[in-house]
C-alpha positions as CSV (number, residue, x, y, z in Angstrom):
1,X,0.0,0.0,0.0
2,X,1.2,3.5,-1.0
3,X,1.7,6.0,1.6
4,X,0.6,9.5,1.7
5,X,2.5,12.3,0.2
6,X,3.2,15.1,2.7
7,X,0.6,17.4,1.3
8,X,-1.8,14.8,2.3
9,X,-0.3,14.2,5.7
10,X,-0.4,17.6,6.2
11,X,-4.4,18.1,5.1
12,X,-4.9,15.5,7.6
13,X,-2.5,17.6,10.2
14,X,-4.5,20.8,9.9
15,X,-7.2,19.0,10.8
16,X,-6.0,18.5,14.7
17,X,-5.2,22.0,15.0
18,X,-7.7,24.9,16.7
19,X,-7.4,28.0,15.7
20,X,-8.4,31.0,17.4
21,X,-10.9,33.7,15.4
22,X,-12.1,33.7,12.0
23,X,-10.3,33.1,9.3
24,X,-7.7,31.9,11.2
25,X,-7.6,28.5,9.5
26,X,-8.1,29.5,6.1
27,X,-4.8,31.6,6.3
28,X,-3.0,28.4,7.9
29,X,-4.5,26.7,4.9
30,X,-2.4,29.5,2.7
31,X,0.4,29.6,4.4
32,X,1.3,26.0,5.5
33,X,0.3,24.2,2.4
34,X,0.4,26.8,-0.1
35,X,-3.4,25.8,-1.1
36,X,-6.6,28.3,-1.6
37,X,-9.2,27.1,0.9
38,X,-11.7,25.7,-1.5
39,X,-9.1,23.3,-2.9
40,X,-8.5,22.5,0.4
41,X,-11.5,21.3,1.1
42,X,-11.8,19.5,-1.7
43,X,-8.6,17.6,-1.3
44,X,-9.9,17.2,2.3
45,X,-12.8,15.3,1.4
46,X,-11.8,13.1,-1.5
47,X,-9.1,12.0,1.2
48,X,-11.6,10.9,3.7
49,X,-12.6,8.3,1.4
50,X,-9.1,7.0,0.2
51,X,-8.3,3.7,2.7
52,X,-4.3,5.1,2.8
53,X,-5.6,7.9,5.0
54,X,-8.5,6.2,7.3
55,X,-4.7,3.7,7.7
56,X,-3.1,7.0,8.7
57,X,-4.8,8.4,10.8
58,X,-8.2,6.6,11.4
59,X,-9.3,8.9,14.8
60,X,-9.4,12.0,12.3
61,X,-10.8,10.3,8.9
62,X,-13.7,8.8,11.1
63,X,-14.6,12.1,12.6
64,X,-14.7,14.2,9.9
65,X,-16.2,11.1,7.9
66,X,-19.1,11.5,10.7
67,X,-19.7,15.6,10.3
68,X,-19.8,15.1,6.7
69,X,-22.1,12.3,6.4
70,X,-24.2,14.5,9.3
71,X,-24.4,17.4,7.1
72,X,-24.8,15.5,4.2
73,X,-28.2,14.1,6.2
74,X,-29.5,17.5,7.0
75,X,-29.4,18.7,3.1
């Protein structure tokens, strides 16, 4: 099984962190990984569904795999 690539270890990094205020994360996001929010996000979620990452880090991927299938339920 592949591992991830840094960018992906580091998607799944950001996700542990608080931050403190608005638009605190998004300029994390900016800074850290060089990425615009939305693609962020979008790398985000394709990577809660690649097994490599749930392998990773399986505490994280199942959280957020729980928040988006809970607002996926409210739509």
């Amino acid at each position: 099984m592949d591992e991830l690539s840094g960018r992906e270890r580091g998607i799944l990094a950001m996700e542990h962190r608080s931050f403190a205020g608005p638009g605190a994360k998004e300029r994390a996001i900016r800074e850290q990984l060089g990425l615009a929010p939305v693609r962020y996000y979008q790398l985000l979620n394709a990577l809660l569904d690649d097994p490599r990452a749930l392998a990773h880090d399986p505490i994280t991927v199942n959280r957020l795999r729980r928040i988006r299938d809970t607002r996926r339920a409210e739509r």
